[in-house]
C-alpha positions in Angstrom: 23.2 59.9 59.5 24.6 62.5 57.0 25.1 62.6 53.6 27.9 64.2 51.4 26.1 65.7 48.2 28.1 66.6 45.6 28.0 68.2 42.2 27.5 66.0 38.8 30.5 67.0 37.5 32.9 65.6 41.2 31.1 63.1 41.2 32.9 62.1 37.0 35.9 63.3 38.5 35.7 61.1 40.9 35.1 58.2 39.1 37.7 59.0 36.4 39.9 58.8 39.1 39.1 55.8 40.6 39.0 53.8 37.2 42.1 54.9 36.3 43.7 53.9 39.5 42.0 50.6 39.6 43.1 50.2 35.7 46.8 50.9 36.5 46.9 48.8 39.4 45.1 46.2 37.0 48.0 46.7 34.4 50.3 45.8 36.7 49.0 43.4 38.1 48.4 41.6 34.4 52.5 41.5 34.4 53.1 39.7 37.4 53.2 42.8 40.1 51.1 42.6 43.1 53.0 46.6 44.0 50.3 48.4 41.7 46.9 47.4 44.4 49.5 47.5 47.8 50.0 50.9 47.0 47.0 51.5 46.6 45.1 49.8 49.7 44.5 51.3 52.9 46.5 50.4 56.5 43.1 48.5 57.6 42.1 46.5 54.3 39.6 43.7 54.0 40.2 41.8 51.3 37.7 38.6 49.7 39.1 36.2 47.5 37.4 33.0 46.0 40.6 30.7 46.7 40.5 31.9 50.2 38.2 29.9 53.0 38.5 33.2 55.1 38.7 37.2 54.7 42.4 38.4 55.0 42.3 41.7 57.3 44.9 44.4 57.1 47.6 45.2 54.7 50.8 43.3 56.0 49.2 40.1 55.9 47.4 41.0 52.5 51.1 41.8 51.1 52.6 38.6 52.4 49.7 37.0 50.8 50.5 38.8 47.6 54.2 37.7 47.0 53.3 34.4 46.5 51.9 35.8 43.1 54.7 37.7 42.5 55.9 37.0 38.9 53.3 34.3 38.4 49.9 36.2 36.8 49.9 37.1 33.5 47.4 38.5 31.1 47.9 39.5 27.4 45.0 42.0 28.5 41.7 42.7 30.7 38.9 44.6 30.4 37.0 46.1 33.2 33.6 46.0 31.9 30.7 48.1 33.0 32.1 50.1 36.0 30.5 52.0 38.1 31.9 54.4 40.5 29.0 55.6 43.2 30.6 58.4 45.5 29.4 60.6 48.0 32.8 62.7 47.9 34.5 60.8 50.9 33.6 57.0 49.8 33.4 55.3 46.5 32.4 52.2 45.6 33.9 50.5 42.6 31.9 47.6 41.0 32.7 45.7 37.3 32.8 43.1 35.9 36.4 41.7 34.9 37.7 39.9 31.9 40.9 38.8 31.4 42.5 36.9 28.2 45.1 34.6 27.8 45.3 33.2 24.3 41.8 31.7 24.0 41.3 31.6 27.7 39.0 34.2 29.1 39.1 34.8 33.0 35.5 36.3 34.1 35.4 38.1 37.4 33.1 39.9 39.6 34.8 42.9 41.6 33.7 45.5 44.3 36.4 47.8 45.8 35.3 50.4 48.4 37.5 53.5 48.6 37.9 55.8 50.7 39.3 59.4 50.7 41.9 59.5 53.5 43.0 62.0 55.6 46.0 62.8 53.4 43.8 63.6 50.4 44.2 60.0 48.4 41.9 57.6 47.8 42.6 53.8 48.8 40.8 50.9 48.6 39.8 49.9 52.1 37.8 46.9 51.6 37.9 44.6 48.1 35.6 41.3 47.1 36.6 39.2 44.1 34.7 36.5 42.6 34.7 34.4 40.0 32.1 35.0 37.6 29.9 31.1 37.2 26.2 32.2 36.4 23.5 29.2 37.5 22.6 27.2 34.9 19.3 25.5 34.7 18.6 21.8 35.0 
């Protein structure tokens, strides 16, 4: 096994850059378009959702399953709180924690994407896991 090490300062870069495409993908998605993350997702996604009994593999059935939302999610805004971006130059891994609000409805999420540089020099997000955020509560 090898590892990729790399420098303090691409490894910020990285993560800036990953933020900021998971943030514009997030804006988007806020005002009812599903385009911002399909642009952003690799050929061979795997995709976790907490309304789904099963993993959805590869982007064409992942976009299908993303029209149905088409026009229908809205948020006044989010936060992605606490992310953190660990790289090793060719792979990043993406994990926050998500809030979005509605009026005086707050949506908490858990969220890990996996990007990966591609052979065409952009990062995409080749494997994402959503859950909602319900900590135990004690008896």
């Amino acid at each position: 096994m090898t590892f990729n090490f790399i420098s303090a300062q691409e490894n910020e870069q990285i993560a800036e850059k990953i933020i900021a495409m998971e943030k514009a993908a997030l804006e988007r998605w806020t005002h009812g378009d599903p385009s911002g993350y399909v642009e952003i997702y690799s050929k061979d996604i795997v995709y976790f959702d907490p309304s789904l009994e099963k993993r959805i593999d590869g982007l064409e059935i992942l976009s299908e399953y993303y029209e149905q939302a088409r026009g229908k999610v809205y948020a006044e805004r989010f936060e992605l709180v606490n992310p953190v971006v660990q790289t090793d130059g060719k792979m990043a891994v993406l994990t926050f924690n998500y809030q979005s609000f509605n009026s005086e409805i707050i949506r908490k999420w858990n969220c890990t994407e996996v990007y990966r540089l591609e052979d065409d020099g952009n990062w995409k997000i080749c494997q994402s896991h959503w859950s909602l955020t319900q900590p135990f509560k004690s008896e």
